[in-house]
PDB file as gemmi writes it, atoms N, CA and C in Angstrom:
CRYST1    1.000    1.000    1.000  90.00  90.00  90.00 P 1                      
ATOM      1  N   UNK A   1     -34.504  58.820  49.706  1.00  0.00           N  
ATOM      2  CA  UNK A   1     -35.830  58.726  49.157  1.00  0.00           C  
ATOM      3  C   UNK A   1     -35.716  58.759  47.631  1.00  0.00           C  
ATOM      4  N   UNK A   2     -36.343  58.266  47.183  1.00  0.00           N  
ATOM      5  CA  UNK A   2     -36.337  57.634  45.063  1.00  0.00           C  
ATOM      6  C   UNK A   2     -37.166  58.751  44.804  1.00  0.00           C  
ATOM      7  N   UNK A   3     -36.595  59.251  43.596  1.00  0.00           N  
ATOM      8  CA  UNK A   3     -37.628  60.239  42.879  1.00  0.00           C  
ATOM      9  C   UNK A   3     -38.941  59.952  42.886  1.00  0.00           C  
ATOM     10  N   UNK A   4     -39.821  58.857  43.182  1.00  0.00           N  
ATOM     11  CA  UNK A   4     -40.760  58.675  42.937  1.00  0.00           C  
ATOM     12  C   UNK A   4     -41.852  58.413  44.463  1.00  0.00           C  
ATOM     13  N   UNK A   5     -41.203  58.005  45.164  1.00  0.00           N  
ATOM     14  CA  UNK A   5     -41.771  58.043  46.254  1.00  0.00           C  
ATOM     15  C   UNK A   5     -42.176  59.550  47.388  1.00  0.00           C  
ATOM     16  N   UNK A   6     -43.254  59.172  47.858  1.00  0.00           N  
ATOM     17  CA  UNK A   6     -43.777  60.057  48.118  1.00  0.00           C  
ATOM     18  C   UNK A   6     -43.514  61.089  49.021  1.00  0.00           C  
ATOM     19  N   UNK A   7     -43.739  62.258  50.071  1.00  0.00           N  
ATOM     20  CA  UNK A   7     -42.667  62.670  50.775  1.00  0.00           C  
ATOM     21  C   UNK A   7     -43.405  62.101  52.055  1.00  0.00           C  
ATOM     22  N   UNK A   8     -43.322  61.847  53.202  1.00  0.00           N  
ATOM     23  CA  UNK A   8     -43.690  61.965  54.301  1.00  0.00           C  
ATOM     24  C   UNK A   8     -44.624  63.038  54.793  1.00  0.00           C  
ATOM     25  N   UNK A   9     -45.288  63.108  55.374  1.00  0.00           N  
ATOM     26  CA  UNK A   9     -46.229  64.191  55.821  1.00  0.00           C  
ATOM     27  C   UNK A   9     -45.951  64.991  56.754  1.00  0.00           C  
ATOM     28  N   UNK A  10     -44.438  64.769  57.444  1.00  0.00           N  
ATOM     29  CA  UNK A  10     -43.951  65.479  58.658  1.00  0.00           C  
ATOM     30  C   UNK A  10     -42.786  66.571  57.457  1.00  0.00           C  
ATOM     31  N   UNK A  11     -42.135  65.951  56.421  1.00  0.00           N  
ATOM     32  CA  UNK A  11     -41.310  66.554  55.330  1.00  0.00           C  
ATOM     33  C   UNK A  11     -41.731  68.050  54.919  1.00  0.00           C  
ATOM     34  N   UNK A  12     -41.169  68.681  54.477  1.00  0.00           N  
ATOM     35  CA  UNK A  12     -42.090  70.203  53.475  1.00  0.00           C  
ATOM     36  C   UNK A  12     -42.284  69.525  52.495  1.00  0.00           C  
ATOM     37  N   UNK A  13     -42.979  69.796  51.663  1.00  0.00           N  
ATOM     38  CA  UNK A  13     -43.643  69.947  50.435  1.00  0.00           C  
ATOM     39  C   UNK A  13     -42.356  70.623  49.546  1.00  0.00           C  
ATOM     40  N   UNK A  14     -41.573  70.363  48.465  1.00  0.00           N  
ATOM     41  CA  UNK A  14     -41.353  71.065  47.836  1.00  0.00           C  
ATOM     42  C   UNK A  14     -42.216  72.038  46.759  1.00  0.00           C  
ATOM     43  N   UNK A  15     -40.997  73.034  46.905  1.00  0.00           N  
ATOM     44  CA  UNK A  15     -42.064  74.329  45.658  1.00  0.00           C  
ATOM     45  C   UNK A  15     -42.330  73.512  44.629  1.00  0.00           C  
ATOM     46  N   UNK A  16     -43.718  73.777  44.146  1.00  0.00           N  
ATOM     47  CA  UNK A  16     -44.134  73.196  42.287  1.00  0.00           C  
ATOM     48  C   UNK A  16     -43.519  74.294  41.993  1.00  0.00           C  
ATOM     49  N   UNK A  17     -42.825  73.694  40.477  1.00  0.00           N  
ATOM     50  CA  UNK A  17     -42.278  74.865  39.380  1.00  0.00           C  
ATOM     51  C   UNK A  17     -43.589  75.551  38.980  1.00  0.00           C  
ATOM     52  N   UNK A  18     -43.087  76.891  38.651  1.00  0.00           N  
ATOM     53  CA  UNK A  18     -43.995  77.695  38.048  1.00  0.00           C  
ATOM     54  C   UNK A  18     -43.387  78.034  36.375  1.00  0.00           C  
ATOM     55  N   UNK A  19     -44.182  78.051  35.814  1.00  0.00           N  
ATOM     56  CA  UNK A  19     -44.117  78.106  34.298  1.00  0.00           C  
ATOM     57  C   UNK A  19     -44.820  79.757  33.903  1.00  0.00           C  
ATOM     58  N   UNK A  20     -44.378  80.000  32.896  1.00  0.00           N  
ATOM     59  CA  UNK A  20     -44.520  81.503  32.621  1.00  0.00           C  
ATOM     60  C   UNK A  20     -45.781  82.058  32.190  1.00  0.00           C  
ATOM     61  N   UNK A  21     -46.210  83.090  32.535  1.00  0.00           N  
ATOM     62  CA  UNK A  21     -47.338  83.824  32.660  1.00  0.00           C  
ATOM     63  C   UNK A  21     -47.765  83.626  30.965  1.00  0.00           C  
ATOM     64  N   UNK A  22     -49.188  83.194  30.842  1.00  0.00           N  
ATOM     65  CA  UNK A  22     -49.378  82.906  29.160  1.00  0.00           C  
ATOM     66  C   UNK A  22     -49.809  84.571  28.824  1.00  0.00           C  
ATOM     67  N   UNK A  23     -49.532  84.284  27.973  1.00  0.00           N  
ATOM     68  CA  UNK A  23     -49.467  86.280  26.768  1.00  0.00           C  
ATOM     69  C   UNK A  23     -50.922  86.281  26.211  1.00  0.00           C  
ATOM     70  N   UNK A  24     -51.039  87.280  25.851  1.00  0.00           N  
ATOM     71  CA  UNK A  24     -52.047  87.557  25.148  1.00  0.00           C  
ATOM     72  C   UNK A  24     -51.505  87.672  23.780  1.00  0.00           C  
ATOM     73  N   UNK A  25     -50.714  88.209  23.383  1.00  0.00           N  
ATOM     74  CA  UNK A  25     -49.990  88.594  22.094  1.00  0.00           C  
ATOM     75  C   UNK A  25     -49.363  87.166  21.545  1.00  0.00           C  
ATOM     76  N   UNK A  26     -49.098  88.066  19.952  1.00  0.00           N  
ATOM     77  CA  UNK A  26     -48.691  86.413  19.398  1.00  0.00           C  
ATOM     78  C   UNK A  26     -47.050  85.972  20.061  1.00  0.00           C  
ATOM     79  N   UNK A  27     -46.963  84.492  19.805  1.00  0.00           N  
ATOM     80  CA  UNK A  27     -46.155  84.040  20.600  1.00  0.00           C  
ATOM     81  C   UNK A  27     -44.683  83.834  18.474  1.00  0.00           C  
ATOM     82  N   UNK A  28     -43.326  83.933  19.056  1.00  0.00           N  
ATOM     83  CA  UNK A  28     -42.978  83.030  17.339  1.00  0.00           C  
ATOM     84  C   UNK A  28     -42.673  81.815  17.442  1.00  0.00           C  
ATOM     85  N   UNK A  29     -43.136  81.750  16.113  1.00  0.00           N  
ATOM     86  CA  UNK A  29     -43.342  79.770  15.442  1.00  0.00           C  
ATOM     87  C   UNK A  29     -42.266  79.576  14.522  1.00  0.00           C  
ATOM     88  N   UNK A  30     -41.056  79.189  14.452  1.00  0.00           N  
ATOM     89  CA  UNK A  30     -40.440  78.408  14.131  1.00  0.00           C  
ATOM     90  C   UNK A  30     -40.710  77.456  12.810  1.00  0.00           C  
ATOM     91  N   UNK A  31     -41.036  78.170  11.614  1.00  0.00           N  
ATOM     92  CA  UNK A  31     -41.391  77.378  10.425  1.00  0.00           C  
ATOM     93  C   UNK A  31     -40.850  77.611   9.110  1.00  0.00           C  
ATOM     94  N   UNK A  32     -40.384  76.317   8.405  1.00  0.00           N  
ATOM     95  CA  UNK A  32     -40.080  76.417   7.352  1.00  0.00           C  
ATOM     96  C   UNK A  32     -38.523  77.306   6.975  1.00  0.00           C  
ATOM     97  N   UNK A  33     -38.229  77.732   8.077  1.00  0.00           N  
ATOM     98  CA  UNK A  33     -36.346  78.220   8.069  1.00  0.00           C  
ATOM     99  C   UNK A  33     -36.998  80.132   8.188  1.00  0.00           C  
ATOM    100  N   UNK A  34     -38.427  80.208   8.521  1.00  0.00           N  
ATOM    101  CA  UNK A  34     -38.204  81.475   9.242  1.00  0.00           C  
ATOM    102  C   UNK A  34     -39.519  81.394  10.178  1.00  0.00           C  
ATOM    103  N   UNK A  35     -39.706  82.753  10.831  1.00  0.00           N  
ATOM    104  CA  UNK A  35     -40.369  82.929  12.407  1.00  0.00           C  
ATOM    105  C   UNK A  35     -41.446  83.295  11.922  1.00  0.00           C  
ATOM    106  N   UNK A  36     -42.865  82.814  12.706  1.00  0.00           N  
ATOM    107  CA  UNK A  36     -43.923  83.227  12.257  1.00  0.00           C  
ATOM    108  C   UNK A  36     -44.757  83.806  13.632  1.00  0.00           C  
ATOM    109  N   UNK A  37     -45.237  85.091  13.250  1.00  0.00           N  
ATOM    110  CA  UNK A  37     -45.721  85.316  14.833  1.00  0.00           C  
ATOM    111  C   UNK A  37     -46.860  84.521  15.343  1.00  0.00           C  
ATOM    112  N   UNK A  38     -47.437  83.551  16.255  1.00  0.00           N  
ATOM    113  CA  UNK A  38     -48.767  82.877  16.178  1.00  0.00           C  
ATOM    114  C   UNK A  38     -49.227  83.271  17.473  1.00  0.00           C  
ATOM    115  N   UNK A  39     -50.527  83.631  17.768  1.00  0.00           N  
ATOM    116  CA  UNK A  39     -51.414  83.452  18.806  1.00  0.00           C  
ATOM    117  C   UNK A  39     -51.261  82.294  18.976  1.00  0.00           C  
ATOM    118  N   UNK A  40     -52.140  81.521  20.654  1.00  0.00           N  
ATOM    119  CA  UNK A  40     -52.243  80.332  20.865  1.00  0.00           C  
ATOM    120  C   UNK A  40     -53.565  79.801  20.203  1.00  0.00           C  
ATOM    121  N   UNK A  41     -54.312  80.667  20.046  1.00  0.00           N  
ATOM    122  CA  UNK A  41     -55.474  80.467  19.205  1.00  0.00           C  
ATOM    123  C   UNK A  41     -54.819  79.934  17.491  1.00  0.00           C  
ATOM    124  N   UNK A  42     -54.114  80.612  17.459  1.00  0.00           N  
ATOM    125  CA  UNK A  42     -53.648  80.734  15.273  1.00  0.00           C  
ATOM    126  C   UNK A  42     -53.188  79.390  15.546  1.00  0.00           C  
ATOM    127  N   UNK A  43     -51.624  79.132  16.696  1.00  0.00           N  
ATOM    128  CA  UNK A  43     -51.235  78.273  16.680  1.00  0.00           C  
ATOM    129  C   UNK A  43     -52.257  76.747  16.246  1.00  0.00           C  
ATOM    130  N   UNK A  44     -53.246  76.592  17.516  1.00  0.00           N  
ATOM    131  CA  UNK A  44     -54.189  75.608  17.506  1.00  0.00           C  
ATOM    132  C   UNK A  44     -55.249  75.226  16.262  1.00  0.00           C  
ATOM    133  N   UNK A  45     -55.047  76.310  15.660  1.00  0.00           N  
ATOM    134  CA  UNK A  45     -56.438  76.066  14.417  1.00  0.00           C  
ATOM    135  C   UNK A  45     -55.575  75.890  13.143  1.00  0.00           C  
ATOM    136  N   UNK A  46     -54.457  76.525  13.171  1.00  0.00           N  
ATOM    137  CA  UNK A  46     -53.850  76.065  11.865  1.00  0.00           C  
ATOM    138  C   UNK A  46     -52.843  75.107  11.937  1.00  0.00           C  
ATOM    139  N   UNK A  47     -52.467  75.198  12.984  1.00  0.00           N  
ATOM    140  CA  UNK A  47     -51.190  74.228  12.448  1.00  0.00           C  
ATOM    141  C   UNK A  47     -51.536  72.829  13.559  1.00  0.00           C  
ATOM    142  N   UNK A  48     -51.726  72.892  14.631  1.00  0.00           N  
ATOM    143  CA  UNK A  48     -51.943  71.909  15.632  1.00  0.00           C  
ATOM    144  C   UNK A  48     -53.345  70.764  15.326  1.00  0.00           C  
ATOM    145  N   UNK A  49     -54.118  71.504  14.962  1.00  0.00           N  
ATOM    146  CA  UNK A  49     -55.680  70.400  14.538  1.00  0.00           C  
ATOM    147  C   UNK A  49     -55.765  69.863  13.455  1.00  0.00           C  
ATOM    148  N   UNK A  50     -54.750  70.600  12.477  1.00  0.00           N  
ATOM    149  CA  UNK A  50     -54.915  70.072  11.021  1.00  0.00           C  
ATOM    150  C   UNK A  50     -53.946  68.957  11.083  1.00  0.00           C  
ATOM    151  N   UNK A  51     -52.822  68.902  11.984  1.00  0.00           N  
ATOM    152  CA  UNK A  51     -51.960  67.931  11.798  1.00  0.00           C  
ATOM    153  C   UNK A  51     -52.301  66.911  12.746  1.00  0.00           C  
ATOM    154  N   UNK A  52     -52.888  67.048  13.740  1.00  0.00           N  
ATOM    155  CA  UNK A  52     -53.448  65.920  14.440  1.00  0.00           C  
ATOM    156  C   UNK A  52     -54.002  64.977  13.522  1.00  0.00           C  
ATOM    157  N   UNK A  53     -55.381  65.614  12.641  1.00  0.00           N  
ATOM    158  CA  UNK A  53     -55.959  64.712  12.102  1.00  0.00           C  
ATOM    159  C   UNK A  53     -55.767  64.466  11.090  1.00  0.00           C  
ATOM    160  N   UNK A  54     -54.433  65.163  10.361  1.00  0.00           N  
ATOM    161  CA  UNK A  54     -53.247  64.139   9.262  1.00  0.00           C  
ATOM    162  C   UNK A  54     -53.386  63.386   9.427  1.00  0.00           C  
ATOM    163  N   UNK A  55     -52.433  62.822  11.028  1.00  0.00           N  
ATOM    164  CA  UNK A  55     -52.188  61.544  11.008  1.00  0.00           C  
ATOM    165  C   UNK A  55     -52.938  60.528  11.574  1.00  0.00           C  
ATOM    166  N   UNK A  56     -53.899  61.020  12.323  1.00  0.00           N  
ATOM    167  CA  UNK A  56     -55.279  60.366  12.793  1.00  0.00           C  
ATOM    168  C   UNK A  56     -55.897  59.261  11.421  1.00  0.00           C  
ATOM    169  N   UNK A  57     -56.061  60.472  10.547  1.00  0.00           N  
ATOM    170  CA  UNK A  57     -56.499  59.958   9.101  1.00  0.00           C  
ATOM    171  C   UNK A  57     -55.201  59.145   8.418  1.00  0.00           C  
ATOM    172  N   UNK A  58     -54.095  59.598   8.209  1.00  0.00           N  
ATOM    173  CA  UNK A  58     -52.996  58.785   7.573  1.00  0.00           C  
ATOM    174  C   UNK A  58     -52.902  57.229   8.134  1.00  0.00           C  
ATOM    175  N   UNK A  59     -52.951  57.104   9.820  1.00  0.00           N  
ATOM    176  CA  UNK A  59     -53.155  55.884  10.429  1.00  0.00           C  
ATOM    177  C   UNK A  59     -54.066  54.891   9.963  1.00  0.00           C  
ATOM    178  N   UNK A  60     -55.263  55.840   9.681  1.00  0.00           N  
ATOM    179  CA  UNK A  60     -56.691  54.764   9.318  1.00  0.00           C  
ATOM    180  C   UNK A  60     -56.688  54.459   8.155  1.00  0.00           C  
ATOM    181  N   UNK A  61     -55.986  55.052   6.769  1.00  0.00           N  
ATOM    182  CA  UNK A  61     -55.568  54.707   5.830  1.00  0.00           C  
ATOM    183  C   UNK A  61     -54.510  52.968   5.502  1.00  0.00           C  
ATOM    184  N   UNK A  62     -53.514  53.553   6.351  1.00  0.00           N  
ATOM    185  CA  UNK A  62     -52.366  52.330   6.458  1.00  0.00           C  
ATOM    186  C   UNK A  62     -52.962  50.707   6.805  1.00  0.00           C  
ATOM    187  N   UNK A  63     -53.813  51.565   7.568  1.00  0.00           N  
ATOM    188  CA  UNK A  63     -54.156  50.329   8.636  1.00  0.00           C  
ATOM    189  C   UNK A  63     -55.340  49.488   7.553  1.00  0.00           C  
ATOM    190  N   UNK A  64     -56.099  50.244   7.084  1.00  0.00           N  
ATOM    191  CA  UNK A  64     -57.328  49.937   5.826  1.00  0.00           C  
ATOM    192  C   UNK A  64     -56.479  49.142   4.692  1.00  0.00           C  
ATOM    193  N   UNK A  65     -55.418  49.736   4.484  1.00  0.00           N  
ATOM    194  CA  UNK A  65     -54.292  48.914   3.356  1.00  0.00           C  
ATOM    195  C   UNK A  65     -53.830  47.696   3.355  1.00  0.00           C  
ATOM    196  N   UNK A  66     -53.304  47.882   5.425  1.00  0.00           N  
ATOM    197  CA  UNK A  66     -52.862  46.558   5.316  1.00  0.00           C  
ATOM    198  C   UNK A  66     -53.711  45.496   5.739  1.00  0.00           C  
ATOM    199  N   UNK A  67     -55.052  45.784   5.528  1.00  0.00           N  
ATOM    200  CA  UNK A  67     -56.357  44.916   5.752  1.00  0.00           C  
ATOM    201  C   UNK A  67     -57.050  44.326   7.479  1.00  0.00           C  
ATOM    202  N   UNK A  68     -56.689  46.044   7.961  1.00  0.00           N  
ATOM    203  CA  UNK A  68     -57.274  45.920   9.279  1.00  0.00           C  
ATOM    204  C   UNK A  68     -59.224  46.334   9.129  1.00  0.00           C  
ATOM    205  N   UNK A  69     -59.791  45.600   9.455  1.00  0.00           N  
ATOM    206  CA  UNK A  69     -60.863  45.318   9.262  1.00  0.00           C  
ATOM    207  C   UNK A  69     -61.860  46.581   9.674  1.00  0.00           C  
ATOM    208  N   UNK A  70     -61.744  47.738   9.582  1.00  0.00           N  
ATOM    209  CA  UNK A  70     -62.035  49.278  10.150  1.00  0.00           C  
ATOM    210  C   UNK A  70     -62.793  49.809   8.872  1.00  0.00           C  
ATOM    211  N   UNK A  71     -63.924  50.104   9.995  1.00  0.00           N  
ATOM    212  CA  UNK A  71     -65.166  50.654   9.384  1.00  0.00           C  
ATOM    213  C   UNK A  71     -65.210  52.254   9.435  1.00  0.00           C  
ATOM    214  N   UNK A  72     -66.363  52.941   9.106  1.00  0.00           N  
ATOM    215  CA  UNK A  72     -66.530  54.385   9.395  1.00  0.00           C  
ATOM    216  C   UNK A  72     -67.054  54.598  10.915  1.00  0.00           C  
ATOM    217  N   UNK A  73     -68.054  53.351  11.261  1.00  0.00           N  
ATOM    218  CA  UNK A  73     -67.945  53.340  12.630  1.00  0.00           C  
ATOM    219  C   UNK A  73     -66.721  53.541  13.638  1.00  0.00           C  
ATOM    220  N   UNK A  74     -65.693  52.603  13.153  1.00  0.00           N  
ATOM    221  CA  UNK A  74     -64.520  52.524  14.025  1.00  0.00           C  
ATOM    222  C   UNK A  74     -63.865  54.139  14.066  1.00  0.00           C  
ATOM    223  N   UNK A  75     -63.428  54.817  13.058  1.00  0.00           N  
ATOM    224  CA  UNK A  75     -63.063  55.558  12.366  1.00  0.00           C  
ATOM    225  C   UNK A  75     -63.762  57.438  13.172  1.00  0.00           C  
ATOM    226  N   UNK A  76     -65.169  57.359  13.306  1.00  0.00           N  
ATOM    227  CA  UNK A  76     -65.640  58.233  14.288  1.00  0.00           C  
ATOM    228  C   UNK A  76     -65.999  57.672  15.339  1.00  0.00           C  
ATOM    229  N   UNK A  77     -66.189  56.624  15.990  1.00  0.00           N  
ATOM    230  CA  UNK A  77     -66.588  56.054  17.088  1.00  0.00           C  
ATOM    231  C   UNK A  77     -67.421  56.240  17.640  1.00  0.00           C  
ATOM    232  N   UNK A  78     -68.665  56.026  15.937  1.00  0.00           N  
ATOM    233  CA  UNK A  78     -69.888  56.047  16.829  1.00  0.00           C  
ATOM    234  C   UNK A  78     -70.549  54.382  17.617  1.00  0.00           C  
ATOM    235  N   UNK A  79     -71.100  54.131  18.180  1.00  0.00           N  
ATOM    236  CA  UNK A  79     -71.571  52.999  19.033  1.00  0.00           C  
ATOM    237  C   UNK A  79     -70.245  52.388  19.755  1.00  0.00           C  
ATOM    238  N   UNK A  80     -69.164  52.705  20.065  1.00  0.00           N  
ATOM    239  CA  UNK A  80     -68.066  52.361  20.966  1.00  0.00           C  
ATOM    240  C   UNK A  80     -68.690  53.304  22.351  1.00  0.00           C  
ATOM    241  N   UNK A  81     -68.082  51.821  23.277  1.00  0.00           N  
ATOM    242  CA  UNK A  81     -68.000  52.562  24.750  1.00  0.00           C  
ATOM    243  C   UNK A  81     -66.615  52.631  24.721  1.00  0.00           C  
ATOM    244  N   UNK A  82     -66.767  54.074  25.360  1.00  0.00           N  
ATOM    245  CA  UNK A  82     -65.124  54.598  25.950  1.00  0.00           C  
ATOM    246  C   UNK A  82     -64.942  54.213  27.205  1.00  0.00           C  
TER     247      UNK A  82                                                      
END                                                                             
């Protein structure tokens, strides 16, 4: 049977992996050549959202440069269907 195919219904089920119990306490972050303690909260607001929309924004820049035709509409997506 191929990794991808499905199991039979007469087969067991293999175990799903289980992944580790999430903490309440801060977790360490790995920055700049030393450890920073982060919540998953700290993590997400400082370092994860601000860099998303770096490059969210850096993209729409490039793309504006090299004369892709992108508005402020395009840009927040207002009147687009998703």
């Amino acid at each position: 049977m191929s990794a991808f195919a499905r199991p039979s219904p007469s087969s067991p089920a293999s175990p799903r992996p289980t992944s580790p119990a999430p903490t309440s306490g801060p977790s360490p972050f790995p920055a700049a050549g030393a450890t920073i303690p982060l919540t998953a909260r700290d993590y997400r607001t400082t370092f994860t959202l601000p860099n998303f929309y770096f490059h969210i924004a850096t993209a729409y820049d490039i793309l504006r440069h090299n004369g892709v035709p992108l508005g402020k509409q395009d840009y927040l997506r207002i009147g687009a269907e998703l």
